[in-house]
C-alpha positions as CSV (number, residue, x, y, z in Angstrom):
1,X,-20.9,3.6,-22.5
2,X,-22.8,2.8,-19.4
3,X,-25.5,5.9,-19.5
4,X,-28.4,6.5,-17.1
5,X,-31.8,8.0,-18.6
6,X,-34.0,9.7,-15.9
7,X,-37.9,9.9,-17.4
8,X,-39.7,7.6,-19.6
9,X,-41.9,9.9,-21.7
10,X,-41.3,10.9,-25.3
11,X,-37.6,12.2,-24.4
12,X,-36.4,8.9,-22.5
13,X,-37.8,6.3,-25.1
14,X,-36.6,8.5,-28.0
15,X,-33.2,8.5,-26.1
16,X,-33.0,5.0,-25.3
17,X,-33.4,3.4,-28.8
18,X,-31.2,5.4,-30.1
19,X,-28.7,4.1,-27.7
20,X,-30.0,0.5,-27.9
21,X,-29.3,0.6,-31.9
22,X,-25.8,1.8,-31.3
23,X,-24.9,-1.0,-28.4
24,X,-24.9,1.1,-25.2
25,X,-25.3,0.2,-21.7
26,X,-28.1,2.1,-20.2
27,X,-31.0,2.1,-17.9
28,X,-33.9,4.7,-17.2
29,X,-35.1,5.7,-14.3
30,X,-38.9,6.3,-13.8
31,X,-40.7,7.4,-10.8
32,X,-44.0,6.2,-11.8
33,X,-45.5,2.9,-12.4
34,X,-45.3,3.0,-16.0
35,X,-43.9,4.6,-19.6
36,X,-45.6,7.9,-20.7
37,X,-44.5,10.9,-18.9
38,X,-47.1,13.8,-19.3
39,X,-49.2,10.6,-20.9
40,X,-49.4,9.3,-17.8
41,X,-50.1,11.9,-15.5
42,X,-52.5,13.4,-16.7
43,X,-55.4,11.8,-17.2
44,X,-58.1,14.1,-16.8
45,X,-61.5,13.9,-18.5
46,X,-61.3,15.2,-22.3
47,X,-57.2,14.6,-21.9
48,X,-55.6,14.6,-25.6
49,X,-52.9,16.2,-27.9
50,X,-54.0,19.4,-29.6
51,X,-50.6,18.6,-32.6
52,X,-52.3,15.5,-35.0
53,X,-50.8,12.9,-33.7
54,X,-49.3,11.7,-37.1
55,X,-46.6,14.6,-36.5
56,X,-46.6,14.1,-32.7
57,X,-45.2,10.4,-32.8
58,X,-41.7,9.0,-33.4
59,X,-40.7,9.0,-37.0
60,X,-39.6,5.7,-36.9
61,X,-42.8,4.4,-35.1
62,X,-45.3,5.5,-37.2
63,X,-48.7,4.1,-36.8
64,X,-51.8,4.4,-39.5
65,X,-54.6,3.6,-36.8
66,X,-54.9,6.4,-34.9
67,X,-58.6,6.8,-34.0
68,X,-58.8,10.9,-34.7
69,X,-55.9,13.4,-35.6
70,X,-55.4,14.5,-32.0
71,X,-55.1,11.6,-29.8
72,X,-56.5,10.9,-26.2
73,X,-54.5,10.6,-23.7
74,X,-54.9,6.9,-23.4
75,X,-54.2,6.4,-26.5
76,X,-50.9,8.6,-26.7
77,X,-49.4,6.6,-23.2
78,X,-50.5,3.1,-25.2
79,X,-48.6,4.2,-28.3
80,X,-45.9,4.9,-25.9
81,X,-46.1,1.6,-23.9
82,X,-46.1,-0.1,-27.6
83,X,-43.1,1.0,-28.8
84,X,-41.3,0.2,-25.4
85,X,-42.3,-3.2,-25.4
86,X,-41.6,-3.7,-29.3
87,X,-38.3,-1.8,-29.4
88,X,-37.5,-4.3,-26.0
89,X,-37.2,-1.5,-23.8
90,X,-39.0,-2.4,-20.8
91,X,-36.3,-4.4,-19.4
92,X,-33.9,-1.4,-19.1
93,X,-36.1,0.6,-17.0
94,X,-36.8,0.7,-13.5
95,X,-40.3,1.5,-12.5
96,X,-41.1,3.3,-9.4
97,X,-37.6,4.7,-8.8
98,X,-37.3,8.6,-8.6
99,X,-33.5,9.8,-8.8
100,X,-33.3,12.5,-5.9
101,X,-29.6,13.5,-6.5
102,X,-26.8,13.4,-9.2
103,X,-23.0,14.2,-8.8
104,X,-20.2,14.6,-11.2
105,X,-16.8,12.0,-9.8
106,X,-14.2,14.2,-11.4
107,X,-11.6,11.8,-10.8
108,X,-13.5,8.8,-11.9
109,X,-15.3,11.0,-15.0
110,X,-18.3,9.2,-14.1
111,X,-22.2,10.6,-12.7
112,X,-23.3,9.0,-9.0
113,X,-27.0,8.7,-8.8
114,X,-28.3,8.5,-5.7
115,X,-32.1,7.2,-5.5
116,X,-35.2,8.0,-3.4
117,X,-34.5,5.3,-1.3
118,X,-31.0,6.0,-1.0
119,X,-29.5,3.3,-3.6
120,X,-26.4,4.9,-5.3
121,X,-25.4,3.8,-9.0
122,X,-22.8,4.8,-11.1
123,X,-22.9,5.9,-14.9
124,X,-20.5,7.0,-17.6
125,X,-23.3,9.6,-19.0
126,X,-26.6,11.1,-17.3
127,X,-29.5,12.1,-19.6
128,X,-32.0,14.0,-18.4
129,X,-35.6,13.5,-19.7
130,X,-37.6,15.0,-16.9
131,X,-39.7,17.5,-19.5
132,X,-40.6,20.8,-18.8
133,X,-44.2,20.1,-18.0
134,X,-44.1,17.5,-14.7
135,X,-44.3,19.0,-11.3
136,X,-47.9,20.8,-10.7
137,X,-48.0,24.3,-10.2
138,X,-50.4,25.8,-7.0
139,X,-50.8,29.7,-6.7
140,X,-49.9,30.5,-3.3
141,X,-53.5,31.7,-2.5
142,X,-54.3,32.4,2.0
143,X,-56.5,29.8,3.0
144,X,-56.4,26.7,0.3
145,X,-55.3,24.3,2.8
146,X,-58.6,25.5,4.5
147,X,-60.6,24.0,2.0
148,X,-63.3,21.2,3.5
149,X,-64.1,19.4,0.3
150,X,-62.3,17.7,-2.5
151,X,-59.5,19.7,-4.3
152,X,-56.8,18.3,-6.5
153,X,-54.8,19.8,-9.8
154,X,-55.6,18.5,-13.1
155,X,-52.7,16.4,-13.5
156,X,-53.5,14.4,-10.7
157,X,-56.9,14.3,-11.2
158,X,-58.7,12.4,-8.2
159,X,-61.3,10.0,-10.4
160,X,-62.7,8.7,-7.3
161,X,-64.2,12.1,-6.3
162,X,-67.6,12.3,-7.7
163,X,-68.4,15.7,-9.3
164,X,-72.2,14.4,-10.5
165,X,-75.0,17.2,-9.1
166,X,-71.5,19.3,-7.3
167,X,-70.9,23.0,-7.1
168,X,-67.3,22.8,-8.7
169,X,-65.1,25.8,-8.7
170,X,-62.5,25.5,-11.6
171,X,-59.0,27.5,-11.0
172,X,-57.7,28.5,-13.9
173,X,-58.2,28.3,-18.0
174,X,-54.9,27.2,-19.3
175,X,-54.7,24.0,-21.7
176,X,-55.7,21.4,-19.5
177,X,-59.0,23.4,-18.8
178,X,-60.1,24.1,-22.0
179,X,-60.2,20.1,-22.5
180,X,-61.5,19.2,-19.2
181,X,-64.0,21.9,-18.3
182,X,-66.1,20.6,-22.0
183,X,-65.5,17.0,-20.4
184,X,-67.6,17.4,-16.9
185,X,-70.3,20.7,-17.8
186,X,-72.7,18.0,-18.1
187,X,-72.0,15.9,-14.8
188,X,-71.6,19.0,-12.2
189,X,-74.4,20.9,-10.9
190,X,-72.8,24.1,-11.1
191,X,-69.3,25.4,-12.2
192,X,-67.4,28.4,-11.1
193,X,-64.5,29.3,-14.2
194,X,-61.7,31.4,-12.5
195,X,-60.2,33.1,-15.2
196,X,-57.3,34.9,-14.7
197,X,-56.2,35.5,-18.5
198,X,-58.5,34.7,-21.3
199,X,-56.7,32.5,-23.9
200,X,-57.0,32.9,-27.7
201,X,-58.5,30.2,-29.1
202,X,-58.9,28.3,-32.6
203,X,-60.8,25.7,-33.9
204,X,-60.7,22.0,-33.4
205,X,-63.1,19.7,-33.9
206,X,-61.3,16.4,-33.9
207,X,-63.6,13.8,-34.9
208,X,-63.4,10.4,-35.3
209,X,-61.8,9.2,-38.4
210,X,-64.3,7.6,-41.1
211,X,-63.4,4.5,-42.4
212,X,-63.0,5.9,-45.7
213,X,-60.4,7.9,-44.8
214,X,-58.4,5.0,-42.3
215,X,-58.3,3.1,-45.2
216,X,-56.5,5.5,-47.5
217,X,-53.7,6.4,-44.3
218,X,-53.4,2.8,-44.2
219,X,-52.9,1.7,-47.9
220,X,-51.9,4.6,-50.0
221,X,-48.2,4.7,-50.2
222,X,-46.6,8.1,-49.1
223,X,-49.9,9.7,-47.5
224,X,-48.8,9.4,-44.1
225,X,-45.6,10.9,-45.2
226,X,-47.0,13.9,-46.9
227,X,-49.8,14.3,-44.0
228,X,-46.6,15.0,-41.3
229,X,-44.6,17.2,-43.6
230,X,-47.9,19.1,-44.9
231,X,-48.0,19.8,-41.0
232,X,-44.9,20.5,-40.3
233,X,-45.3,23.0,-43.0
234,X,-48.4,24.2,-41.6
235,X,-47.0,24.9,-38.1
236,X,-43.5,26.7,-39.7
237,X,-45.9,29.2,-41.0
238,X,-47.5,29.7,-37.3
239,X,-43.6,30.2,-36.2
240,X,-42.9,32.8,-39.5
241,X,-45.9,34.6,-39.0
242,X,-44.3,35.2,-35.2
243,X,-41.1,35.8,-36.1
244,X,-40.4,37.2,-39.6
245,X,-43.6,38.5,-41.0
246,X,-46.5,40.6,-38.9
247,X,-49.1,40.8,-40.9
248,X,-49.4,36.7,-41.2
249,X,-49.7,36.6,-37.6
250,X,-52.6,39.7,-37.5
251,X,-54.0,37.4,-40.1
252,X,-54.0,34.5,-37.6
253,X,-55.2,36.7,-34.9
254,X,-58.4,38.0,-37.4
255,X,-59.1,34.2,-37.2
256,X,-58.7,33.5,-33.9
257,X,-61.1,37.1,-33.4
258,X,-63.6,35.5,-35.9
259,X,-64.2,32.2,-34.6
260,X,-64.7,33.4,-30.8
261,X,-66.6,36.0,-31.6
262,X,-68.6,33.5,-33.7
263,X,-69.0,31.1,-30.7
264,X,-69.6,33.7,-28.8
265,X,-72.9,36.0,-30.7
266,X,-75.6,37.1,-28.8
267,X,-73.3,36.7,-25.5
268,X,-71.6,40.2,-25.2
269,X,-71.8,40.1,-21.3
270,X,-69.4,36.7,-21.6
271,X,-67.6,38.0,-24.8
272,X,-66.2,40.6,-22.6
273,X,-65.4,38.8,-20.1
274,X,-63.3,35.9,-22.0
275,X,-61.8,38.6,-24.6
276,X,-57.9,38.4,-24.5
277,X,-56.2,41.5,-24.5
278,X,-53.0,40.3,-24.1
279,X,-50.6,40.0,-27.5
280,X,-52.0,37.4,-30.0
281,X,-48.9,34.5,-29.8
282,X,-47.3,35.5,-26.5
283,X,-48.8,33.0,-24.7
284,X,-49.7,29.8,-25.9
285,X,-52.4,29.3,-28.1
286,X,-55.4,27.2,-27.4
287,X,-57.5,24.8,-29.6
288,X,-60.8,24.1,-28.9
289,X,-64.4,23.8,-30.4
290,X,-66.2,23.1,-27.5
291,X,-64.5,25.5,-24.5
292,X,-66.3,28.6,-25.4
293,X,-70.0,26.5,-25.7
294,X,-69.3,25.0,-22.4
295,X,-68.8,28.3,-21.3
296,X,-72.3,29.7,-22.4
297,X,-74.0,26.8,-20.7
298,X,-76.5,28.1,-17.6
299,X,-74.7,26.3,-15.0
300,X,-71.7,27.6,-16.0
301,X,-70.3,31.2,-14.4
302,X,-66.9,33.0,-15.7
303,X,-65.3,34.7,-13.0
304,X,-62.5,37.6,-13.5
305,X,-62.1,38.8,-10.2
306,X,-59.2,38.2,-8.4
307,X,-59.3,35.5,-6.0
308,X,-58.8,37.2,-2.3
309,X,-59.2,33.7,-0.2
310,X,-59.9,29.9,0.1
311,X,-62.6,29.7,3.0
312,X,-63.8,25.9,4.1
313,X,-66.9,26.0,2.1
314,X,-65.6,28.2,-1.1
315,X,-63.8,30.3,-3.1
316,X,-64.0,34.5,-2.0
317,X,-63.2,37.5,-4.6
318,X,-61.9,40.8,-4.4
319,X,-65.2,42.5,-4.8
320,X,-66.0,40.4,-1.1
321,X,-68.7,37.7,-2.8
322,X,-68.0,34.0,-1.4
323,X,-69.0,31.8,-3.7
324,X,-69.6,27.9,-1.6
325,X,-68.3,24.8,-3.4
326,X,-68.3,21.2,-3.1
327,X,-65.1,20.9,-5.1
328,X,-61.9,22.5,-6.5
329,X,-60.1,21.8,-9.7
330,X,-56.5,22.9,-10.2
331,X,-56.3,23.9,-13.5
332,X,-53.0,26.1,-13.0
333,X,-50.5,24.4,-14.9
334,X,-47.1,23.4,-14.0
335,X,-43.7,24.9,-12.6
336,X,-41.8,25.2,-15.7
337,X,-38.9,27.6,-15.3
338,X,-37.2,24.9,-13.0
339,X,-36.9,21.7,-15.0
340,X,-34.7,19.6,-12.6
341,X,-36.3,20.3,-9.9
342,X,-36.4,18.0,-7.3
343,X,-33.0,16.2,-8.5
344,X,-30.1,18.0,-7.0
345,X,-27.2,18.3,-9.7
346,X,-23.7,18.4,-9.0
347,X,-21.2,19.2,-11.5
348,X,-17.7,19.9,-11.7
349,X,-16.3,21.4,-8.4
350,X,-19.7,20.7,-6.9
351,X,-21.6,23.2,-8.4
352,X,-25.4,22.8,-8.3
353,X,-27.2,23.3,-11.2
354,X,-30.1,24.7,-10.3
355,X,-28.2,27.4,-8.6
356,X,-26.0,28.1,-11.8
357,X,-29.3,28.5,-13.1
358,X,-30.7,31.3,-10.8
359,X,-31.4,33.8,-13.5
360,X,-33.5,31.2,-15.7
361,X,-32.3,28.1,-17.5
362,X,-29.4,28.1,-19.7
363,X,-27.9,25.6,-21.6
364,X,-26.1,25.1,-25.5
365,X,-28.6,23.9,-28.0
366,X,-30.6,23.5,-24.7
367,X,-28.3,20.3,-24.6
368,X,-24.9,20.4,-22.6
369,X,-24.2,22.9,-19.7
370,X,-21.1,24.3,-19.0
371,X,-19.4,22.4,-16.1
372,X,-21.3,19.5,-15.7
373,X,-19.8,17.0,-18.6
374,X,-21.3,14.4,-19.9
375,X,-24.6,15.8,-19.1
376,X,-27.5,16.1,-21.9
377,X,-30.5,17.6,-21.4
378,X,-34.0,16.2,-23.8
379,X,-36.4,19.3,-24.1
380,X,-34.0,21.6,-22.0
381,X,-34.3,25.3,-22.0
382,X,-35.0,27.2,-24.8
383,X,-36.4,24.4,-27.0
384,X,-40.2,24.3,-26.8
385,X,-42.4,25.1,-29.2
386,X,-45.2,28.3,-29.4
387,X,-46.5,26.1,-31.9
388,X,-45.3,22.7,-33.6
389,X,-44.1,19.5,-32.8
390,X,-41.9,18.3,-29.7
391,X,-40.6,15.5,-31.1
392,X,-39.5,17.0,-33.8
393,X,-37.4,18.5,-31.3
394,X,-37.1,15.5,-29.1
395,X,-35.7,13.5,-32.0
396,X,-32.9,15.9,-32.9
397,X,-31.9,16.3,-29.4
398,X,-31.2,12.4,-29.0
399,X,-29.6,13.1,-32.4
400,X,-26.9,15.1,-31.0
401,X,-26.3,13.1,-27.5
402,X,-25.8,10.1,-29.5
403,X,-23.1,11.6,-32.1
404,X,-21.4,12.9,-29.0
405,X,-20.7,9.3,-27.7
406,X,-19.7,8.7,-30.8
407,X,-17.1,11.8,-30.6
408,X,-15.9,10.3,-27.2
409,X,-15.6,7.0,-28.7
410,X,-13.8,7.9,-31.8
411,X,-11.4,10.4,-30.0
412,X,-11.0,7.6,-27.4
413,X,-12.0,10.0,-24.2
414,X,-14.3,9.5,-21.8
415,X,-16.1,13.1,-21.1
416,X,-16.9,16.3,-22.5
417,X,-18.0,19.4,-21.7
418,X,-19.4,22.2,-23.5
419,X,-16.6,25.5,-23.5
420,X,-18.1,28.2,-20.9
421,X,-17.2,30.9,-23.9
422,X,-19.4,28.3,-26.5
423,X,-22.3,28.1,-24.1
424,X,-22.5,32.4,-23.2
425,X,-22.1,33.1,-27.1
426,X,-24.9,30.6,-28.0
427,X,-27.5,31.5,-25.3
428,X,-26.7,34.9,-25.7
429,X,-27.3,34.6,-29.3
430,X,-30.7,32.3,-28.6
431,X,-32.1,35.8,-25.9
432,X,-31.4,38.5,-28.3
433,X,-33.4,37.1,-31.2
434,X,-36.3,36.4,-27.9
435,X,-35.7,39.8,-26.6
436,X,-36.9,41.0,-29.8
437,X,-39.9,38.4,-30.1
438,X,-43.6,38.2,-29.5
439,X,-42.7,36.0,-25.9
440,X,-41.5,39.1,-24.2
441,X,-44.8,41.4,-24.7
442,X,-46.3,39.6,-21.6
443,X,-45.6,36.9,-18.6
444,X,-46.1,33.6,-19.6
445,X,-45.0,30.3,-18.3
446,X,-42.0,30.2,-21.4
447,X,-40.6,32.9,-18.7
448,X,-38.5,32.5,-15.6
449,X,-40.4,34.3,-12.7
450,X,-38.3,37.1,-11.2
451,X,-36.5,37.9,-14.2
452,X,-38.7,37.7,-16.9
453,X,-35.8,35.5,-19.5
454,X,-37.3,33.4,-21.9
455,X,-36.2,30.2,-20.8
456,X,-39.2,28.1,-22.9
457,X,-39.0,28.6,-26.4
458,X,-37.1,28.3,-29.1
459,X,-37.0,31.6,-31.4
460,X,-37.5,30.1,-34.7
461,X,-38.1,27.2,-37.0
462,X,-38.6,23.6,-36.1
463,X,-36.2,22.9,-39.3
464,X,-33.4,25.1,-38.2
465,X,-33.1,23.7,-34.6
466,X,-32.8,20.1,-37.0
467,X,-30.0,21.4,-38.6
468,X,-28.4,23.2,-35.7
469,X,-27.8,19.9,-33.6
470,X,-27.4,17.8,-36.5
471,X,-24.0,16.5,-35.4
472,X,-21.5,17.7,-32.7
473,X,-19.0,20.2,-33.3
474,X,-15.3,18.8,-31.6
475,X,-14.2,22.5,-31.5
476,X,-16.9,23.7,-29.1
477,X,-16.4,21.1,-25.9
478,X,-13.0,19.9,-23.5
479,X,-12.5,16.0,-24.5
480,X,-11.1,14.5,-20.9
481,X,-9.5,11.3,-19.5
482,X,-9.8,9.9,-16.1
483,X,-8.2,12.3,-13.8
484,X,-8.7,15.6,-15.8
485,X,-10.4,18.4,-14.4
486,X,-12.2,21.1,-16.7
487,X,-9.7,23.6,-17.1
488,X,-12.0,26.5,-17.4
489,X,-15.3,27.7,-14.7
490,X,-18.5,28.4,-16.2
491,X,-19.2,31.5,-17.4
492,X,-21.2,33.5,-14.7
493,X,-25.0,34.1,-16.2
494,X,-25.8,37.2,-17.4
């Protein structure tokens, strides 16, 4: 099958050699300059994985150099550009391309992609690999286009701006933060910390691997092996202790409560004010060893009042105080209850899919959406992580696109699409075990604004998603030939 990819981050390259080792036709589409996704974004300072990168890698790409358990950022979008080049990816994707529209030929049973630049290509399949985590979020604060000095967002972090000797206002103390605000305390005059909810945090120190211990990852047969599934096993007991059993995650939380309070002795005035009181697990958790120092550091303030206004020379409170700045640092995260967003999607009759999704991001297996067929979706709704491994995830996903090719092939149709009745009992089924979870007991970005669903995470193990999309079920989708229309409408949300 001819079958369009549209990303070239984890998802897309996972995607495409799986379809390159089974003889497909495809091409991705990247609006960048080159592989890497997230990888390549963002490259702020103190940018790196916080999952040991010999889980967070392809299974079948494994590599025994990595300088430190959690990679940099640079390292991460090399490993990526490495595996393109060796798996001979490169010459399937086009660079510098962002797909602004997709529609479903219902007669033709094929996907019309329309470009940026208006360029229209035609494709048996569409696979979406845009990620959750790509278009920067801005609060919608008066005055921020007011601002006279530099401002940018962390994932498009403006390295020609100086920040040496600068007062340097910091909005926001999400995951990115905690990395980058360690990364510049020491070049900036002064820094401002908005903090609008204090994170939980646990350790990690990340050094440097001796040689020692490089040389026993590289030579000692089965100790990368056992290294990713003693993770794997370490991070399924994270997910138990938030699902199944409570006093394993107060546990967790008595050691998250320990080591910030440890980091933080002598400091009550800043304890209190970077305390979370928010449930331990219902947002994400944050690993750091060097956040809270940087915190403590006497050109450092914490602020917890509410921003009120962006005036030209700096940021003003609730309580009235202007504080004047030379720079601001987006360090808000990204819109993440919209994951197609730009890319219009048509489906079957025409329907949108960003409007189907009005009441949060739906999907089967966080796969295939009813109505639009042949459509697959890599880290769609309902499959991230609180804590473990996307490509765990990642890898499954392609798992299950690919067996549905072969479905099509072996059946000798030429598109499916996922029953309406298949997709409402399976989400349905995915919200009431979230309903009941730790994600509901506050807002997060795992929820859709508006409506508060869970559109993020998966409600349990890493190992049970594996087996759920092992292979494709027949009995659960429409099997079509050219000229065929769905014969059932998608089930209206709930």
């Amino acid at each position: 099958m001819k079958v369009a990819i549209v990303g070239a981050g984890f998802s897309g390259i996972e995607t495409a050699h799986r379809l390159k080792a089974e003889g497909h036709d495809f091409t991705l589409f990247e609006r960048s300059g080159d592989v890497g996704g997230v990888w390549h974004d963002n490259t702020y300072p103190g940018a790196a994985c916080d999952v040991p990168s010999y889980l967070y890698s392809f299974s079948w790409a494994q590599r025994r150099d990595w300088s430190r358990p959690c990679s940099p950022q640079e390292e991460i979008q090399r490993y990526l550009r490495g595996v393109a080049e060796q798996d001979g990816l490169l010459p399937h994707i086009r660079f510098g391309v962002e797909i602004a529209a997709a529609r479903w030929d219902e007669q033709a049973l094929q996907w019309t992609l329309t470009t940026g630049d208006g360029e229209t290509h035609a494709f048996d399949a569409l696979v979406l690999a845009c990620g959750q985590l790509n278009r920067p979020a801005y609060p919608q604060i008066d005055g921020a286009d007011a601002f006279a000095g530099t401002a940018f967002h962390s994932a498009r972090w403006d390295h020609d701006a100086d920040l040496r000797g600068k007062r340097v206002a910091v909005i926001g103390t999400g995951a990115s933060a905690i990395q980058f605000v360690p990364a510049i305390v020491d070049q900036v005059g002064h820094l401002d910390v908005y903090q609008r909810t204090a994170p939980y945090l646990l350790p990690r120190r990340n050094p440097r691997y001796p040689g020692a211990a490089k040389n026993a990852i590289r030579f000692i047969p089965g100790l990368q092996t056992l290294r990713r599934y003693g993770m794997w096993g370490v991070m399924e007991t994270f997910i138990l202790g938030y699902t199944k059993l409570p006093p394993l995650k107060a546990a967790f939380r008595l050691w998250s409560a320990g080591f910030m309070r440890l980091q933080l002795r002598g400091d009550r005035a800043l304890r209190k004010k970077v305390w979370p009181t928010h449930t331990f697990g219902c947002k994400r958790i944050l690993f750091s060893s060097t956040y809270l120092p940087a915190l403590r550091r006497r050109n450092v303030e914490v602020v917890s009042d509410r921003i009120e206004r962006i005036t030209a020379d700096g940021v003003v409170t609730a309580d009235g105080r202007e504080r004047k700045v030379d720079a601001i640092v987006w360090g808000t995260g990204f819109v993440a209850d919209e994951p197609v967003v730009p890319m219009q999607v048509h489906g079957a009759g025409g329907h949108e899919l960003q409007e189907r999704w009005g009441e949060g991001a739906r999907a089967h297996l966080g796969i295939t959406v009813a109505g639009f067929p042949n459509l697959f979706l890599m880290y769609g709704p309902n499959t991230n992580l609180g804590v473990g491994s996307i490509i765990v995830m990642i890898e499954a996903q392609a798992g299950y696109v690919l067996s549905a090719l072969r479905l099509l092939r072996e059946r000798g149709k030429q598109a499916l699409t996922v029953r309406p009745e298949v997709e409402q009992v399976s989400t349905d089924a995915v919200q009431a075990r979230l309903d009941d979870s730790v994600w509901t007991e506050c807002q997060s970005w795992y929820r859709k604004d508006g409506t508060g669903r869970v559109v993020g995470n998966w409600p349990g193990f890493m190992v049970e998603y594996v087996r759920s999309v092992e292979h494709v079920n027949a009995g659960e989708y429409e099997l079509l030939e050219a000229g065929a229309v769905p014969a059932s409408e998608p089930a209206a949300t709930a």
